[in-house]
N, C-alpha and C positions, 0 to 999 in steps of 0.2 A: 504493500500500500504506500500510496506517495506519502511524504510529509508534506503538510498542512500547516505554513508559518501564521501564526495567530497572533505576532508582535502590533503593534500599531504602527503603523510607517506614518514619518514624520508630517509626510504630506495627507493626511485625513482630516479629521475631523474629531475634535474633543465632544464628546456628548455631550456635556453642561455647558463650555462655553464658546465652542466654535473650532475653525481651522486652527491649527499651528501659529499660522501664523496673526492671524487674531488674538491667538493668547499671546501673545509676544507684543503685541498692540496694547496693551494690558499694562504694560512693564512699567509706563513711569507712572501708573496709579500704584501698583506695587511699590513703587521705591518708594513714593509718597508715604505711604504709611509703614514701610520700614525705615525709614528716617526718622518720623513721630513714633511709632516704638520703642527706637530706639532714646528718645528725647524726654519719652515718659518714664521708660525704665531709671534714666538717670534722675528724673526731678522727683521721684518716688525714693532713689537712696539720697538724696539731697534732703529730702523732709524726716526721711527714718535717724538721719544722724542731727537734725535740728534744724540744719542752717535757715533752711528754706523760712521757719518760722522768727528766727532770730533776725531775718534780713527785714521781713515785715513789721517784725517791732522796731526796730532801727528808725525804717525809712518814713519820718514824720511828714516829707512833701506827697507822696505816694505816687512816686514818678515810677517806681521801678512797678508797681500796681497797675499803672495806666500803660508800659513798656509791653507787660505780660498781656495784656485784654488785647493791645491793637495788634499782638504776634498772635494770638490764636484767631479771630477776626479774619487777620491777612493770611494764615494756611488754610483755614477754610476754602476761600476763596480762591488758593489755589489749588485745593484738590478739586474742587469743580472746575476750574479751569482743565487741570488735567486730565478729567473724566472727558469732558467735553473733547478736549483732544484726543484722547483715545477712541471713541468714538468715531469720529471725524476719519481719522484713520482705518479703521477696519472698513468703513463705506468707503474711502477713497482706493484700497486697493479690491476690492470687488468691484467700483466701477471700473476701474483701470483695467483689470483682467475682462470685463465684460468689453470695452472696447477695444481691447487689444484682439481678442477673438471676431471681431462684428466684421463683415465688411461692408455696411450701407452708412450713409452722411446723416448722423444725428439729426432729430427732429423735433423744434423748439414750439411744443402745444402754447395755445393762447392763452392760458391757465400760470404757464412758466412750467411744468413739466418737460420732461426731454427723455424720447424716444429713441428706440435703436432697434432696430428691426422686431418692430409691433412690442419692444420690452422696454416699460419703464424704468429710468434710470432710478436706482435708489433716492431719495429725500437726503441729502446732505451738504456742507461745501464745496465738494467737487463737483457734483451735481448742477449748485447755483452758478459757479462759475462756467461749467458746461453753456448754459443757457448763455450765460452773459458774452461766451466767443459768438455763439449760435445770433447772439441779436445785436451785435455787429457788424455781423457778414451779412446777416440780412440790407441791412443798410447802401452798401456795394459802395462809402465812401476811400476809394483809394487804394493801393496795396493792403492785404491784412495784413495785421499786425499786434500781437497783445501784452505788448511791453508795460503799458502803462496799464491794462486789468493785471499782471500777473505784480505793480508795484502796488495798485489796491489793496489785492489780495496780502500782499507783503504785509502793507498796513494795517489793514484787519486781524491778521493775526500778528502783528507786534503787539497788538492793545489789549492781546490777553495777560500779557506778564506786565505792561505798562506798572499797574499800578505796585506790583510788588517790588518792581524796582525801586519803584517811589519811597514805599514804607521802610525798606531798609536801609536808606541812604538818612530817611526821617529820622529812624530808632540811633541810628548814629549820631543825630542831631541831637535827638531829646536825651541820650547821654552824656553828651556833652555838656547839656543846660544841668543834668542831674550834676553832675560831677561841679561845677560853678556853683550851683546854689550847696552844696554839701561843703566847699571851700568858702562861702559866706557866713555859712553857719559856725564851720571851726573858726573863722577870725573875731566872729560878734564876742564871745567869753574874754577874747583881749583886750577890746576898746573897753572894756565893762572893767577894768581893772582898778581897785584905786587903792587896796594894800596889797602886799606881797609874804603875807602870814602863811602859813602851812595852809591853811580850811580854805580861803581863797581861794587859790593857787591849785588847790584838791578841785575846786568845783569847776574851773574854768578849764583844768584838765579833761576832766569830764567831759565838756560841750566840746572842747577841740575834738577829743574822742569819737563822739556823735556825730560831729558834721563830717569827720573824717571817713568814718563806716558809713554813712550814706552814700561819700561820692565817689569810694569805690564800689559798694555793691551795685546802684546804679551804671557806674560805666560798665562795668564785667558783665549783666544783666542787658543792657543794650547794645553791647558788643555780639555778644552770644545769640541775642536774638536775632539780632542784622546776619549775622554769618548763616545762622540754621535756614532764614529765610530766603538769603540771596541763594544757597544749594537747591534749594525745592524749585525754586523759579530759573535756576540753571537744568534743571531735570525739565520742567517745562517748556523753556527753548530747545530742547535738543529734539523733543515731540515734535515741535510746534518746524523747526528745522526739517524734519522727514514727514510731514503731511505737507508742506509747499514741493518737496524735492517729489513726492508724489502726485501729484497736483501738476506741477510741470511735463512729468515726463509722460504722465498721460493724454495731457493736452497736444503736445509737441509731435508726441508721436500717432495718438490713435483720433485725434480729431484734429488738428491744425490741415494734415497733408490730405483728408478727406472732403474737406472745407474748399482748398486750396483744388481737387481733381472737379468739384463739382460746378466752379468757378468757370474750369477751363472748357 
């Protein structure tokens, strides 16, 4: 009797979540939350040895309070950014292979759907973009050309990391401001001086003390958080990098020179 290999070959299909390569499309929402695993695992031994709690009693502006809120706010927001792109991706290399196999000239319904021999293009980015070569050419002003949709597009997806750049460049800022006002507070016990007794001298130690533990745990705390967040949003560019690179070469190859035969 023959043998009968029962492995899965790479090229199938996952019953729960799709092709291979679809799970692999998957990848930067996985790292996404093994980065925050990994973030929570630490600020859980960070709380079991105290600190966590001692920084909180420390920090009287509650900068390093407001540092922590706008870092979980701004990961949120990008793991739906990078859901979204993953997404994006699994559609975009299914239409790609759908018109890499077609050989008829896409067809842009008045709806904004787009056709390929009687088969709907899937609902997604490439999809829209699809439509939007398709209703250019319909136009017939000049050579084609899709330099300026494909820097649209560029555009469109820059602005999904736009903001996280923002926020960590900010958390740098508002460290900064922590670290100043925590140096304000150590100097106020000195202007305040007016003998030089032991108990004096004990208390204004103290406040030096105090402003001083504020404006390092604030800076190390917005430091930290700026680093954690510019990675996730570096994990998000590298997505957001290989859905244009797909997105390009679908166009380039299985609709520009179909556009371009039907032209002629």
């Amino acid at each position: 009797m023959q043998d009968i290999d029962v492995a899965p070959a790479r090229s199938g299909r996952n019953p729960v979540i799709g092709s291979w390569a679809e799970v692999n499309d998957y990848a930067p929402v996985l790292k996404w939350l093994l980065v925050n695993i990994v973030l929570a695992i630490g600020i859980l031994a960070l709380w079991a040895f105290g600190l966590i709690q001692q920084v909180l009693e420390t920090d009287r502006t509650h900068v390093s309070t407001i540092i922590a809120a706008i870092f979980v706010l701004t990961a949120l927001h990008c793991l739906y950014q990078t859901w979204v792109t993953s997404r994006d991706l699994i559609v975009a290399r299914r239409v790609r292979d759908q018109m890499e196999t077609a050989d008829a000239v896409p067809v842009l319904l008045p709806d904004g759907r787009v056709m390929v021999q009687g088969r709907e293009l899937e609902p997604g980015l490439i999809s829209t973009y699809i439509g939007n070569l398709l209703r250019k050419a319909s136009l017939g002003a000049g050579p084609f050309d899709q330099t300026i949709l494909l820097r649209s597009l560029a555009d469109r997806l820059r602005g999904r990391e736009k903001l996280g750049l923002f926020v960590s460049e900010g958390l740098l800022r508002l460290a900064l401001l922590g670290t100043a006002i925590g140096f304000i507070l150590m100097l106020i016990p000195l202007s305040g001086l007016t003998a030089f007794d032991a108990e004096t001298l004990r208390g204004a130690l103290t406040g030096m003390t105090s402003g001083m533990a504020i404006a390092l745990n604030v800076t190390v705390i917005g430091i930290g958080a700026a680093l954690v967040l510019k990675f996730e949003y570096f994990l998000l560019d590298t997505a957001i990098a290989e859905l244009f690179e797909i997105i390009t070469e679908a166009t380039e190859v299985g609709v520009i020179p179909r556009i371009g035969k039907a032209e002629g």
